[in-house]
LOMI-66806 format. One record per residue (C-alpha): z, x, y. Coordinates in Angstrom, 2 decimals. Each point is the difference from the previous one (the first is absolute). Layout:
BEGIN
<atom pz="Z" px="X" py="Y"/>
...
This chain:
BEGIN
<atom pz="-17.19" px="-0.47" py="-5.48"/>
<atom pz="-0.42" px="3.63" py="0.09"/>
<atom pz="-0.28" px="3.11" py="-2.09"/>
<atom pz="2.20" px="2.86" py="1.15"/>
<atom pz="-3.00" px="2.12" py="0.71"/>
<atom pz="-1.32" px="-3.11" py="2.48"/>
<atom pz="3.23" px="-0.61" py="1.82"/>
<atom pz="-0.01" px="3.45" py="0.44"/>
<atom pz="-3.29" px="0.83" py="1.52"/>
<atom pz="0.51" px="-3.19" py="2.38"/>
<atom pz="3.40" px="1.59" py="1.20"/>
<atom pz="-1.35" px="3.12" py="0.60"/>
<atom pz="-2.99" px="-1.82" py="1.87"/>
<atom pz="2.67" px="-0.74" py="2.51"/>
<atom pz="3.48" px="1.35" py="-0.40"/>
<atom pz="2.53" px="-2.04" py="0.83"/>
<atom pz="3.98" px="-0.26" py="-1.35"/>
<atom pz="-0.04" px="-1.92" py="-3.69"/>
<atom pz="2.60" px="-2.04" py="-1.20"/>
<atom pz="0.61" px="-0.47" py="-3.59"/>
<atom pz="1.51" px="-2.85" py="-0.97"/>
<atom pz="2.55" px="-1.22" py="-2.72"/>
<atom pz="-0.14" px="-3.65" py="-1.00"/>
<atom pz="3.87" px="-0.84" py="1.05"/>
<atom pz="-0.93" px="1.18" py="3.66"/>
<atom pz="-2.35" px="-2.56" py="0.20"/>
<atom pz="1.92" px="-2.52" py="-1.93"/>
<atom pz="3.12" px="0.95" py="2.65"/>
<atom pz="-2.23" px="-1.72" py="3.03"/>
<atom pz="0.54" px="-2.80" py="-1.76"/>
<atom pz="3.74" px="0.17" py="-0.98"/>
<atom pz="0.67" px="1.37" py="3.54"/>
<atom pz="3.38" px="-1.53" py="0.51"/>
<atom pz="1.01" px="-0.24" py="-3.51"/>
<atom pz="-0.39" px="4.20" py="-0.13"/>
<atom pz="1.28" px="0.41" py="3.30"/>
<atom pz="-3.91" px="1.43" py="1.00"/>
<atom pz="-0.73" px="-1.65" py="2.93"/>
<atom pz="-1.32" px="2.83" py="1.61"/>
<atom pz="-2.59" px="0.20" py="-2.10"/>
<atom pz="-1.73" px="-3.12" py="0.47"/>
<atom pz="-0.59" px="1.17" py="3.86"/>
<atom pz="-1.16" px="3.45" py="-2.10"/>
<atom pz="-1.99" px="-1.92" py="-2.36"/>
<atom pz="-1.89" px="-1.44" py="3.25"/>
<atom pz="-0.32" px="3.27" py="1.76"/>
<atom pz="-1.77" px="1.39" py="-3.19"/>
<atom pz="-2.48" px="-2.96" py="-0.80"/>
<atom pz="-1.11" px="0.51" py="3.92"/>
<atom pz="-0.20" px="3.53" py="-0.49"/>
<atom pz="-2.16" px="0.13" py="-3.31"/>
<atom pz="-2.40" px="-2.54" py="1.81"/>
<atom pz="-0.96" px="2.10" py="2.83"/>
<atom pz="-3.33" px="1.99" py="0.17"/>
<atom pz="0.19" px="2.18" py="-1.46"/>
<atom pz="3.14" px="-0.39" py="-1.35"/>
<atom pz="3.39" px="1.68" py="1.57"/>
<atom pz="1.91" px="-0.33" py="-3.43"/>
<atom pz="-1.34" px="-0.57" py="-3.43"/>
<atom pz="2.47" px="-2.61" py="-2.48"/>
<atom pz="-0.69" px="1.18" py="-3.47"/>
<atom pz="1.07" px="-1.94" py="-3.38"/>
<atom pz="-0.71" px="0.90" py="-3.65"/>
<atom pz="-2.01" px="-2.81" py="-1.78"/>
<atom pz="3.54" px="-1.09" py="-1.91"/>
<atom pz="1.69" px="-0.60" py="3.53"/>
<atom pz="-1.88" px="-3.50" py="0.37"/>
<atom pz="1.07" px="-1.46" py="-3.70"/>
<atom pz="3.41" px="1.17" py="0.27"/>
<atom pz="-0.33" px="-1.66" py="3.52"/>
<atom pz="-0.91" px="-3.12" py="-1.72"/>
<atom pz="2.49" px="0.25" py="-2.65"/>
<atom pz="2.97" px="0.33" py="1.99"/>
<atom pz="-0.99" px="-2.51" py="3.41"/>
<atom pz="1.97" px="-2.39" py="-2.06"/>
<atom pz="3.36" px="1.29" py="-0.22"/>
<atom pz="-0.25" px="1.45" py="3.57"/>
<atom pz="-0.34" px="-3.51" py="1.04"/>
<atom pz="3.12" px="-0.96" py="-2.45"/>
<atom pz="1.62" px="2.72" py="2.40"/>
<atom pz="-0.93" px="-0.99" py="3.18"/>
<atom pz="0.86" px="-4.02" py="-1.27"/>
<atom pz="3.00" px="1.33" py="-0.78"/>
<atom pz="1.18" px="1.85" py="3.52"/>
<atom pz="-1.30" px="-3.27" py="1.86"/>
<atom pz="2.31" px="-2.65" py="-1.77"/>
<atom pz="2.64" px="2.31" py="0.50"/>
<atom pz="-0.99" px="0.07" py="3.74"/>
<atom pz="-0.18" px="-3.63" py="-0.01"/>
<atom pz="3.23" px="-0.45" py="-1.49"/>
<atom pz="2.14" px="2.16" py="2.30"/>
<atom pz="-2.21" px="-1.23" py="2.99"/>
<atom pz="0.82" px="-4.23" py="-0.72"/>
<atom pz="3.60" px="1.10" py="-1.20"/>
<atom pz="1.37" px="2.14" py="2.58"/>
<atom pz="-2.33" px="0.08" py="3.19"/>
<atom pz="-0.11" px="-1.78" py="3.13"/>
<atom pz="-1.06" px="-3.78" py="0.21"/>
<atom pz="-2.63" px="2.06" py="2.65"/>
<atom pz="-1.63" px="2.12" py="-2.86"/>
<atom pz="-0.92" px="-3.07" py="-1.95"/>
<atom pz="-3.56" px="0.28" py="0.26"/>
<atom pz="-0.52" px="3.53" py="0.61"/>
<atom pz="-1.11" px="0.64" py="-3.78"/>
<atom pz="-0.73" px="-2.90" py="-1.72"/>
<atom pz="-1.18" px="0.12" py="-3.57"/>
<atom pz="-3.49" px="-0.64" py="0.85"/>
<atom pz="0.10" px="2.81" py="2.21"/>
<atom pz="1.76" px="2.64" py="-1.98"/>
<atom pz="-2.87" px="-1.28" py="-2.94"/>
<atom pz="-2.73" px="0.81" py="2.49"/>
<atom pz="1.28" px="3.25" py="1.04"/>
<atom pz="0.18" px="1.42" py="-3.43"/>
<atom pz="-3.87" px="-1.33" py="-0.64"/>
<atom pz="-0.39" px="1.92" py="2.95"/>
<atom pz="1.72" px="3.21" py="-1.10"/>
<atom pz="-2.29" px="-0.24" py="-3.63"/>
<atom pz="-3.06" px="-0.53" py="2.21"/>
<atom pz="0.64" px="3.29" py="1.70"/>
<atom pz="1.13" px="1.82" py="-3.10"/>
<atom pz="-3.37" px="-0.92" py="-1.84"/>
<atom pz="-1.97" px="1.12" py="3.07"/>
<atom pz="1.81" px="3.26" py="0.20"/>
<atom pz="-1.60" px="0.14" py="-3.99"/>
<atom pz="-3.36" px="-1.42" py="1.13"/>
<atom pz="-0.50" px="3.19" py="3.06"/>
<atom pz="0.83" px="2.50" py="-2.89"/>
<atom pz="-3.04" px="2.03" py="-1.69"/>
<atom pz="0.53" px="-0.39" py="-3.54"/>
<atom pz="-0.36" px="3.08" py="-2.17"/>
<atom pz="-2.10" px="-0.55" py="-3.63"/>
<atom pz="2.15" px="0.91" py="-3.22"/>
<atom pz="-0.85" px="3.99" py="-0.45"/>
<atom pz="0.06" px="1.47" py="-3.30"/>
<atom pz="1.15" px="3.29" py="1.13"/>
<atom pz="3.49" px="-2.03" py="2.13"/>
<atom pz="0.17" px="-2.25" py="-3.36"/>
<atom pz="0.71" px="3.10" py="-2.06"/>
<atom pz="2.38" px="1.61" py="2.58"/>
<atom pz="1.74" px="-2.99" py="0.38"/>
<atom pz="0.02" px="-0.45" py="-4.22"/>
<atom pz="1.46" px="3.89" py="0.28"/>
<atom pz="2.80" px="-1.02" py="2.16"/>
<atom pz="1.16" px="-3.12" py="-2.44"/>
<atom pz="0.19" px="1.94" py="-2.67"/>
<atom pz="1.75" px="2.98" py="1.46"/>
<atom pz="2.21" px="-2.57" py="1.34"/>
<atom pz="-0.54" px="1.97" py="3.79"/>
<atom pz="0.77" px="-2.64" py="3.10"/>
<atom pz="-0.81" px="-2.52" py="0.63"/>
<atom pz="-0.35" px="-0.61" py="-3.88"/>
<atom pz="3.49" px="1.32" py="-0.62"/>
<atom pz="0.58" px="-3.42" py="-1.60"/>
<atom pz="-3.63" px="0.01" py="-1.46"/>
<atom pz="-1.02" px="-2.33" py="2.17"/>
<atom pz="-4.16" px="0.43" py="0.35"/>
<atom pz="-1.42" px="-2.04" py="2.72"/>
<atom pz="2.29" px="2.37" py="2.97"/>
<atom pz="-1.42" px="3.46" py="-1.51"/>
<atom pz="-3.67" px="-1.53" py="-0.10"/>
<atom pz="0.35" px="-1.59" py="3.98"/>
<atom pz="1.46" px="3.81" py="0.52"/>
<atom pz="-2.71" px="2.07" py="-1.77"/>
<atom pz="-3.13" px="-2.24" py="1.48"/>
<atom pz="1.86" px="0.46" py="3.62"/>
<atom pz="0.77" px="4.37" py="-1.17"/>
<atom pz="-3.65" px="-0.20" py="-0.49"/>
<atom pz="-1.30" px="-1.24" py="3.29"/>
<atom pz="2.17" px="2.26" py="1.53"/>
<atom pz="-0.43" px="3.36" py="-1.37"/>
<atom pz="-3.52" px="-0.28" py="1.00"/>
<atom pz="0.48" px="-0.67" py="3.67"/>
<atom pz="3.17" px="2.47" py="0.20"/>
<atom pz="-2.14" px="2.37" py="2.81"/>
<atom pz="-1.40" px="-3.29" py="1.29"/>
<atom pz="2.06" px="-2.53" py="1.01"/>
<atom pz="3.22" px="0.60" py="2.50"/>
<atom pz="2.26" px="-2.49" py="-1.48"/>
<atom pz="0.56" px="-1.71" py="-3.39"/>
<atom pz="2.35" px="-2.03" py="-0.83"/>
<atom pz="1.53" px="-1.60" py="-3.82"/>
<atom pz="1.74" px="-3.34" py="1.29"/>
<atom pz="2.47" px="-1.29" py="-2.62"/>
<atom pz="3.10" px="-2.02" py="0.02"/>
<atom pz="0.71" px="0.85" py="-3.89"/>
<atom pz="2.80" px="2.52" py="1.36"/>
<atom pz="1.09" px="-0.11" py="-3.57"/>
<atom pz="-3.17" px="1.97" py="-1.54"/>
<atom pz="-1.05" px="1.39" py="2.99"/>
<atom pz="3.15" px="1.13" py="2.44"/>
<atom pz="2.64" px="2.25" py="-1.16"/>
<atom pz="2.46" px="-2.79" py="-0.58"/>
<atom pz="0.26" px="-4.01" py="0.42"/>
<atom pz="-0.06" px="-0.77" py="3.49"/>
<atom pz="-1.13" px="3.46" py="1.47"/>
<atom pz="-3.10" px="0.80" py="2.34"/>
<atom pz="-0.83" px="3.51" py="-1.39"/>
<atom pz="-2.17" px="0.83" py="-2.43"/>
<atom pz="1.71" px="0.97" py="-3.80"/>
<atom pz="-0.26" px="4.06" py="-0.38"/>
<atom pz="-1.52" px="-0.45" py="-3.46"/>
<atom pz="-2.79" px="-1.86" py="2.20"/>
<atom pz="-0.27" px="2.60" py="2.26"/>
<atom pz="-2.72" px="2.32" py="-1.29"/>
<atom pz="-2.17" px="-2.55" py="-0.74"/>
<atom pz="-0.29" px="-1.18" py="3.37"/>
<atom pz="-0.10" px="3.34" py="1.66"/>
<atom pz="-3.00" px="0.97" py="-2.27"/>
<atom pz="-2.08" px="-3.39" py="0.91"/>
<atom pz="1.34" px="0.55" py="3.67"/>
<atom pz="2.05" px="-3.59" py="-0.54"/>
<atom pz="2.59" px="-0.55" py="2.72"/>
<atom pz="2.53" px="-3.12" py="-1.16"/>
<atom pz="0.94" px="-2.98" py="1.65"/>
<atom pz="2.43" px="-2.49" py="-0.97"/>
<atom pz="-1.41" px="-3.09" py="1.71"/>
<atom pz="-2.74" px="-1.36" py="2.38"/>
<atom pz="1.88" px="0.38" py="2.60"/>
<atom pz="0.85" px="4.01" py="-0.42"/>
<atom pz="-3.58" px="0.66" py="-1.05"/>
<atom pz="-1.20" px="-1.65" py="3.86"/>
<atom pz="3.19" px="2.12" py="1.64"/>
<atom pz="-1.67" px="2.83" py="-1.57"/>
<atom pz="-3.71" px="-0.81" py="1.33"/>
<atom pz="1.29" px="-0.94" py="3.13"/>
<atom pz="1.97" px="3.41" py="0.23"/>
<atom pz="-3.26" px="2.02" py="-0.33"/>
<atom pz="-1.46" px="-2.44" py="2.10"/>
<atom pz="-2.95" px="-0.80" py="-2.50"/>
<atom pz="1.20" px="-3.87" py="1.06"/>
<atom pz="1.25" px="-1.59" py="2.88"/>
């Protein structure tokens, strides 16, 4: 766990591309096919390797919160992904070839999704976690009860991830080449349900802390691979 002030001087050490992180991108590694995000456990990989090298070619970034709400929700993503695999199973022993019997057995589509948790929770483990700061807390409390996005529907826990992250970033604006908010909420966070850009009323506040948005894993790599901070 860090302070803002410490994950900042240790950025600036060595600059590198950050990636902040909201808790349903990490969560969507392991609901992959149930969220149609497949592409983003490959990302997931590609950012884990990254982060590890010496010094490091990306840095994954999560607010302190990120890991309980993490733990809170594992559950129902599992629910999810239980969910898409009996109806897999189902279509697969009703309608499919006598051939295909044994592609995906139960045991196997069981062990994949342990698999796909074991890779979400290691995307969490590589992040740097940042310390509760006062000065976010208050921004963030600012936000609920102006009822600004992402706490339109006074919802705390999105403004505080956002104002710890707004934080971070402001400070390494003439720093750092590349930062990147990764968040599947495209409710809060994208201009409507389903959309990839940013919302306009979110627009300022990203500009200011020099926040570019991505809607999955998988964009945010596309966009470090782009500027060829990744391979």
């Amino acid at each position: 766990m860090s302070t803002v002030a410490e994950l900042v001087a240790e950025i600036t050490g060595s600059p590198a591309p950050v990636v902040f992180l909201d808790t349903c991108a990490i969560l969507d590694v392991a609901r992959a096919p149930a969220r149609e995000q497949s592409a983003s456990v490959a990302g997931a990989e590609a950012l884990c390797g990254a982060s590890s090298e010496v010094p490091p070619k990306v840095y994954l970034v999560v607010a302190d919160v990120v890991a309980v709400e993490w733990s809170d929700n594992i559950a129902e993503a599992r629910k999810e992904m239980a969910r898409t695999a009996s109806v897999f199973e189902h279509v697969l022993t009703a309608f499919a070839p006598a051939s295909l019997s044994t592609v995906a057995p139960p045991t196997a589509l069981a062990t994949f999704r342990t698999d796909l948790e074991t890779r979400s929770q290691t995307l969490l483990t590589a992040c740097r976690r940042i310390d509760r700061d006062p000065a976010a807390t208050n921004a963030a409390l600012d936000r609920v009860i102006a009822k600004r996005r992402p706490s339109h529907k006074k919802e705390v826990k999105d403004s505080y991830i956002l104002e710890h992250y707004r934080a971070v970033a402001r400070a390494l604006t003439a720093v750092v080449p590349l930062m990147l908010f990764v968040s599947s909420n495209t409710s809060d966070f994208a201009a409507n349900r389903g959309a990839i850009d940013l919302h306009p009323e979110l627009k300022p506040d990203f500009v200011v802390a020099g926040l570019t948005y991505a809607v999955s894993i998988a964009s945010a790599v596309a966009l470090l691979r782009a500027g060829g901070h990744i391979p």
